[in-house]
Each structure stands twice: as structure tokens, then as C-alpha cells.
C-alpha positions as CSV (number, residue, x, y, z in Angstrom):
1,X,139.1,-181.0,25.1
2,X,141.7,-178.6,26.9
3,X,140.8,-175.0,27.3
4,X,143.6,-173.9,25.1
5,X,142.0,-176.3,21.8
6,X,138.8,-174.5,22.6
7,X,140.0,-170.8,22.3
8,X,142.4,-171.6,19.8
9,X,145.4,-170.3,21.4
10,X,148.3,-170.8,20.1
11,X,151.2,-173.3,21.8
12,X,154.1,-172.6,23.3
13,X,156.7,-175.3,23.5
14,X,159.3,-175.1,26.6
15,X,162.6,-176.1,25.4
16,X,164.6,-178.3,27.7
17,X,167.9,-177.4,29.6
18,X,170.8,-178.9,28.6
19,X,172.7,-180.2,31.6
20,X,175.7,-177.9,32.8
21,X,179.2,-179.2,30.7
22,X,181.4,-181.0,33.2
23,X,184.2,-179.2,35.2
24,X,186.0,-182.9,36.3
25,X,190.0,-183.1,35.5
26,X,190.9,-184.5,32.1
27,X,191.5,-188.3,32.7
28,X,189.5,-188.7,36.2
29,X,186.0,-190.2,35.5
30,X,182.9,-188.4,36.3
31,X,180.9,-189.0,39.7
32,X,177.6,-190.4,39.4
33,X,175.1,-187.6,40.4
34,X,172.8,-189.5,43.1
35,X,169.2,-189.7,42.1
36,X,166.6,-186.6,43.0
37,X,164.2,-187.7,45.4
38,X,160.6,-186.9,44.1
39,X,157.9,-185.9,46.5
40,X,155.4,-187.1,44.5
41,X,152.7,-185.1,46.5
42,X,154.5,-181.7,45.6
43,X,155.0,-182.8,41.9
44,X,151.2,-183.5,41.2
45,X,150.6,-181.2,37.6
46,X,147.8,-179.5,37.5
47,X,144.3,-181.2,36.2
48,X,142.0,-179.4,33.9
49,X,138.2,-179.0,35.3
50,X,135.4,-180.9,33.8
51,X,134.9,-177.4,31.0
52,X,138.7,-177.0,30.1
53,X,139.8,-175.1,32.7
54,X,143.6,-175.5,34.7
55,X,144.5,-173.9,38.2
56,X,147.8,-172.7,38.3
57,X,147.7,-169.8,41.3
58,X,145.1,-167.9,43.7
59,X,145.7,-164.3,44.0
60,X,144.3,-163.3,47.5
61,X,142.9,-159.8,47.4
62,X,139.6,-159.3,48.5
63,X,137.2,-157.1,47.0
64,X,139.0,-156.4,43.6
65,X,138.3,-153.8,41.5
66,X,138.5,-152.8,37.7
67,X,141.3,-154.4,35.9
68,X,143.2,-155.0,32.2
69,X,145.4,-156.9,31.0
70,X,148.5,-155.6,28.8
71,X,149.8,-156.8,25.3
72,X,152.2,-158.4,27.2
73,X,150.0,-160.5,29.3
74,X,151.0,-158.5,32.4
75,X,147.5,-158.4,35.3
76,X,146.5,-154.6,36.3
77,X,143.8,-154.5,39.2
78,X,142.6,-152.5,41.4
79,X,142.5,-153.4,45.5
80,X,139.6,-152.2,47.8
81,X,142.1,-149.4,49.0
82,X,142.6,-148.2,45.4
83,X,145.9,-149.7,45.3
84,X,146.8,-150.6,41.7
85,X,148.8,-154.5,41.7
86,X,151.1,-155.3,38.5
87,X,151.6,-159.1,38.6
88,X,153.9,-161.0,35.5
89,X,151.6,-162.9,32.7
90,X,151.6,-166.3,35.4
91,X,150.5,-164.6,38.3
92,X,153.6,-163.4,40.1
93,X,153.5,-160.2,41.5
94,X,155.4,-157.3,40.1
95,X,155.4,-153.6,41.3
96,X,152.4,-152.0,43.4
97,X,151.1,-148.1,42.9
98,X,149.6,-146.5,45.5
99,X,147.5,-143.4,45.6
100,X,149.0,-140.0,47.5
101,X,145.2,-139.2,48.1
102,X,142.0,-141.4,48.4
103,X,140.1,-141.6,44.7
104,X,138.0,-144.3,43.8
105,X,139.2,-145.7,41.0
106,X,136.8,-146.3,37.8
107,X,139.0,-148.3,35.2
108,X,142.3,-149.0,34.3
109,X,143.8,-149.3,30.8
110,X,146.4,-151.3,29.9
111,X,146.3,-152.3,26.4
112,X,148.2,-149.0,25.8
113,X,151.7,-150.1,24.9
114,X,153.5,-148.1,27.2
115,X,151.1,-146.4,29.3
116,X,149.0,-147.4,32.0
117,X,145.2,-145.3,32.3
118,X,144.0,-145.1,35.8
119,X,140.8,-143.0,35.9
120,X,139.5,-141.6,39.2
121,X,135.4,-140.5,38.8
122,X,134.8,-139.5,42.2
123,X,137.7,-136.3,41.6
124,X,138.0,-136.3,37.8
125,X,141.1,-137.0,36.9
126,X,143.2,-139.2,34.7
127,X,146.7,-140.4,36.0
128,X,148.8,-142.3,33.5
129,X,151.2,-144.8,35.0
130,X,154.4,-146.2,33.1
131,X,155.1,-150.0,33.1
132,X,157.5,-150.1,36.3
133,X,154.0,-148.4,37.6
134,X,156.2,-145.0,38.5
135,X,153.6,-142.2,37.6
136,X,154.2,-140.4,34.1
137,X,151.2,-137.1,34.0
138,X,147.9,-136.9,34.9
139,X,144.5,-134.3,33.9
140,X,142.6,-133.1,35.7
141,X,139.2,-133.6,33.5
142,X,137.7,-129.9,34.2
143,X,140.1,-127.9,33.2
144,X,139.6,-129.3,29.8
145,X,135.4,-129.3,29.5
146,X,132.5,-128.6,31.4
147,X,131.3,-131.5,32.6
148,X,130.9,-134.8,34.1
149,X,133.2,-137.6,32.4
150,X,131.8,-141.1,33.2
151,X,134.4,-143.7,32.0
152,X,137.8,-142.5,29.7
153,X,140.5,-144.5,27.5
154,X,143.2,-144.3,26.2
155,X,143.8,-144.0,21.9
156,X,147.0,-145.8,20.3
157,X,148.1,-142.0,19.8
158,X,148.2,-141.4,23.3
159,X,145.2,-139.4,22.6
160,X,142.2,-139.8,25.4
161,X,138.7,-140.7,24.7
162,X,136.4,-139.1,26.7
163,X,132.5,-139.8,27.6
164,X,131.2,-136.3,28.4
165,X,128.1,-137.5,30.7
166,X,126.6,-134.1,31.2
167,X,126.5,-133.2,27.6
168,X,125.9,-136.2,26.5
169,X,128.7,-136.3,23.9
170,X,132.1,-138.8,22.8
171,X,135.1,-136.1,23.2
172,X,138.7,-136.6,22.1
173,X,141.2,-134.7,23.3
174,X,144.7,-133.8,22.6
175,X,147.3,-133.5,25.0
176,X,150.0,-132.3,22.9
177,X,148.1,-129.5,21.6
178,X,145.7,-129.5,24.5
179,X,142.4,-129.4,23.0
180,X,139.8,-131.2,21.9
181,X,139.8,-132.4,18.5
182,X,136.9,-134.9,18.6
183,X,133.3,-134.1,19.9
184,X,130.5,-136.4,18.8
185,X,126.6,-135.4,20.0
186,X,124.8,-138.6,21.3
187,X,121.4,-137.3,21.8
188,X,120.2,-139.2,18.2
189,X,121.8,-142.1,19.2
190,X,120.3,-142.8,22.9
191,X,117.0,-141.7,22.7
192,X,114.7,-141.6,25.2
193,X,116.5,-143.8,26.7
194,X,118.5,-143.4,29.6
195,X,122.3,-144.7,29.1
196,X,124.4,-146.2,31.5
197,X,128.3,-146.1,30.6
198,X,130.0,-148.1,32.3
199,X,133.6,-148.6,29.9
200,X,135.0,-147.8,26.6
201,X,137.9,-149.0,24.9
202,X,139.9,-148.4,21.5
203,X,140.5,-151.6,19.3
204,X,141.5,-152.2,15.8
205,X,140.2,-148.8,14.8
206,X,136.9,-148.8,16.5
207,X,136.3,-147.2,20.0
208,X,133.8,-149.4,21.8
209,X,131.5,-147.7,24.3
210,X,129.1,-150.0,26.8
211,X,126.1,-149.3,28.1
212,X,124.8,-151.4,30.3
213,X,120.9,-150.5,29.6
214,X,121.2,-151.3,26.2
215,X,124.5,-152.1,24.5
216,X,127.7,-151.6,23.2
217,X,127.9,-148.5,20.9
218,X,130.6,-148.9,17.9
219,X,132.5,-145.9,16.6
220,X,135.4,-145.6,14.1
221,X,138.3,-143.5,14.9
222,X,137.5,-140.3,14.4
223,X,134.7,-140.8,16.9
224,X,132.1,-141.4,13.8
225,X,129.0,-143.5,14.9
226,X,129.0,-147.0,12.8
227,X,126.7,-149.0,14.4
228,X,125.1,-151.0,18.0
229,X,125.8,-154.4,19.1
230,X,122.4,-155.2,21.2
231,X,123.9,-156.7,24.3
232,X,122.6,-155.4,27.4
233,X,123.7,-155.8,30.8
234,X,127.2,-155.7,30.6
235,X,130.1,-153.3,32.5
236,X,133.3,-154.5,30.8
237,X,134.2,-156.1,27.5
238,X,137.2,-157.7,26.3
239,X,139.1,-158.5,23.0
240,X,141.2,-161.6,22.1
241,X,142.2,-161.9,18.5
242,X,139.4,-160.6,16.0
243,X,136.9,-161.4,19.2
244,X,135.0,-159.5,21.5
245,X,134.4,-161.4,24.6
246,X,132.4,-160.7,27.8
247,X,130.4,-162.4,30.8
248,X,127.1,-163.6,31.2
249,X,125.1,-166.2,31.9
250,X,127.9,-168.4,34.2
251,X,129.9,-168.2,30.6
252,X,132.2,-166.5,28.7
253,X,130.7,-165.3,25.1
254,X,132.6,-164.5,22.4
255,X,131.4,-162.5,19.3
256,X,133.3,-162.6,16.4
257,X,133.9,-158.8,15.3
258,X,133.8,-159.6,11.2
259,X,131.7,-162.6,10.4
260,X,129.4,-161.8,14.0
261,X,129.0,-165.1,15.1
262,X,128.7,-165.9,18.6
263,X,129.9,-169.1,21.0
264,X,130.3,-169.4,24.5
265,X,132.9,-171.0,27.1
266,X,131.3,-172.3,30.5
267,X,133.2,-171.0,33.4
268,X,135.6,-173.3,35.8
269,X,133.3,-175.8,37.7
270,X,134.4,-174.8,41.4
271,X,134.3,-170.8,40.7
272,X,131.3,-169.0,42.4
273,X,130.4,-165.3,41.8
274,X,132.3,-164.8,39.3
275,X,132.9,-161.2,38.6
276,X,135.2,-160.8,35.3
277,X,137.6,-162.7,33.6
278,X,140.4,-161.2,31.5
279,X,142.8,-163.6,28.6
280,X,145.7,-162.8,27.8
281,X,147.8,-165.0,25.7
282,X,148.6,-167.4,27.9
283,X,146.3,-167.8,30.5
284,X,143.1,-166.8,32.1
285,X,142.1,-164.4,35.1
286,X,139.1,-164.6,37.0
287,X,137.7,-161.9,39.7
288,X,136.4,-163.2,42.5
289,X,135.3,-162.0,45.7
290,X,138.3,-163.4,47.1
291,X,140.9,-162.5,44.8
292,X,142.1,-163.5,41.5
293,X,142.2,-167.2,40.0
294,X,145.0,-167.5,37.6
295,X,144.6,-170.6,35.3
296,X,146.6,-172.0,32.0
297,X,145.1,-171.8,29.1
């Protein structure tokens, strides 16, 4: 069974192309085109791995750092100098952003469809990138509240979703009219307990927000609590489809958002330390110390 059977994806068929029309004088016949030589070596296809899974490209960049894929299947990631790399759905690389000052960055956003989040903890601010990677704005997080953000996103409305760590509180705000126009106290929800945030997105309605000690908190739009799915231990999510999917356990789980079932998808045989993996819709990325292994799904 091929990757793509097991996550359902759907196929894309590559249409053949026709040969070029011919440009020989009317009543001279053709010339034979000689045959192509084939290195067969060169022209090996790709084999799938013993769980599904096809190689098509390494990325080297060591160290990488947080990354997102777009609705268009474009890669966003982070290098160990901040850098932010834009490579095509396949793995080609694209455009490159880099940082006038140092900022470690903390996530990136893509799933925006024209914007690109890049949030920077260490100096609190929020740069928004278009999708040539040229910079649109960016905020800096205390002039709008007092206090320290831990992770942002970015709303369909171009609205951001802020986590206001020192008040412990899910903030909204609006940069049109530059306020806030959400704020939603935690302290209920967490506890005694002592959170660690570590990413929040926006996705059909619901803003997902995971903590690593003890879940992934689900609100609706307005920043209304709706509910907790118990999985600990996690620092990203993703979503594919009416999934949520994530790492752990040398797999890749997926959790179906409606009916809540759950399967899982061992990872590529000859991958070690694996870090994240992010689908698109037609292939697969996977972090790795080393860089990023692109493969077909």
C-alpha cells in the first residue's frame, strides 16, 4: 500500500506532451529522429520504503527551525540564523528573507492566504511577510498590552491571535481599528496547573492552542472555550482535510476532528530524529537534524 492510498490523497494525473508539429518543407519526408540514449542509472524512479513512504529531494539545512506549510503546498522554515526559506510544493527553492536584526524566531504561519506570520519572542514582535517573502507590516506586541505573548497566529480576517502569558489570557486584536476586540481569562481553564504554550493556530472556525503539559485547548471564533483534546507532549499540530495530525511515538497520528477517531502512519524506515513533519497536498516534509526530506505522497 503507497503512502498516498493510505492518507487518502487525492491523484493527480500528468498529461503527456504532444510532440512539437513538424517544420519540414511540403513534399520532403521527415528525418528519422535518432533514438535517446537512456542512462538507466540516472532514470531509476523513486521506490517507496517498506511504510509507504517515497524520497524525491533532501533539503540540507542544519538545525531547522519552526515551519508551515501554505494552501498552496509552498515549504516556510526557519534556518539556525533566523533566515526564513520559501521552497515550491516539490522542494525547489524559492525566495529567502532575511532578518535586518538578530530575533529568534518562534513560529511561522503560512496557512494565511496571502500573508506570511513570522513571530519573534525574544523582542516581541510580529512581522508579516507577503508571498514573494518582501516584508508587508509588523507590531511590536507592547505597544498593544502589557505583557508577555508566548506564541501568536494569524485569523482568516487578518486579525491576530494572541496568548497573553503574563495574564494568562487568549487576546484578539484588531489592526484596522487597533485594539483588542477579544480577551478570554484562562485561569478556570489551567488550573493549578502550570501551562506550557508552545503554538496556536486558526482552522475551520476553531483556534487551537497546545500545551505541551497537558493538551490542546479548543476555542471557537470568538475566542469562546469549547472544549480539551487530552494529548500531552506535543509543540506543533497540523491539519490535513477534516484531520488534525501530529508526532509521537516514531508515527504520525491523525485525529479525526468530527467523528474523533484516531490512526497512525509509521514514519519513513531510514529517518532518525525526526523532528516534525508537515503535508501538504502533494507530498510530505520531514525536519531533521540535517535538513528537510521531501517525499511524494
Amino acid at each position: 500500500m503507497t503512502l498516498s492510498s493510505k492518507l487518502s490523497a487525492p491523484i493527480v494525473a500528468q498529461s503527456t506532451v504532444p510532440p512539437a508539429a513538424s517544420v519540414v518543407p511540403a513534399g520532403k519526408p521527415a528525418p528519422t529522429a535518432p533514438a535517446p540514449v537512456v542512462n538507466a542509472a540516472a532514470q531509476t524512479a523513486p521506490v517507496a520504503d517498506a511504510n509507504g513512504w517515497t524520497l524525491t529531494r533532501t533539503i540540507a539545512l542544519p538545525q531547522p527551525g519552526p515551519a508551515s506549510v501554505d494552501r498552496r503546498g509552498n515549504l516556510y522554515v526557519a534556518d539556525n540564523q533566523n533566515n526564513v526559506h520559501q521552497y515550491g510544493p516539490d522542494g525547489q527553492a524559492l525566495n529567502t528573507y532575511s532578518p535586518p536584526q538578530p530575533g529568534n524566531t518562534a513560529q511561522i504561519e503560512a496557512w494565511n492566504t496571502a500573508k506570511v506570520l513570522v513571530f519573534y519572542d525574544d523582542r516581541q514582535q510580529i512581522l508579516l511577510l507577503d508571498r514573494f517573502m518582501a516584508p508587508l507590516t509588523q507590531f511590536r506586541l507592547p505597544d498593544m498590552l502589557d505583557g508577555l505573548v508566548r506564541t501568536a497566529t494569524l485569523a482568516p480576517d487578518d486579525r491576530l491571535w494572541l496568548l497573553d502569558e503574563s495574564n494568562l489570557a487568549l487576546r484578539q486584536y484588531d489592526p484596522a481599528g487597533q485594539r483588542m476586540v477579544v480577551s478570554t481569562q484562562m485561569d478556570l481553564l489551567i488550573g493549578r496547573s502550570r501551562p506550557d504554550f508552545r503554538f496556536m493556530r486558526q482552522y475551520q472556525n476553531n483556534l487551537y492552542l497546545v500545551d505541551r503539559s497537558s493538551g490542546i485547548y479548543v476555542f471557537d471564533n470568538l475566542g469562546n472555550y469549547r472544549k480539551k483534546l487530552l494529548i500531552p507532549g506535543l509543540s506543533t499540530i497540523g491539519f490535513r482535510n477534516d484531520e488534525l495530525y501530529y508526532l509521537a511515538d516514531n508515527a504520525l497520528h491523525f485525529f479525526h476532528l468530527y467523528n474523533l477517531t484516531d490512526r497512525k502512519l509509521p514514519l519513513p524506515t531510514a529517518t532518525t530524529e525526526v523532528r516534525q513533519v508537515l503535508l501538504g497536498e502533494q507530498f510530505a516534509y520531514v525536519m531533521t537534524p540535517a535538513g528537510v526530506l521531501v517525499y511524494k505522497l
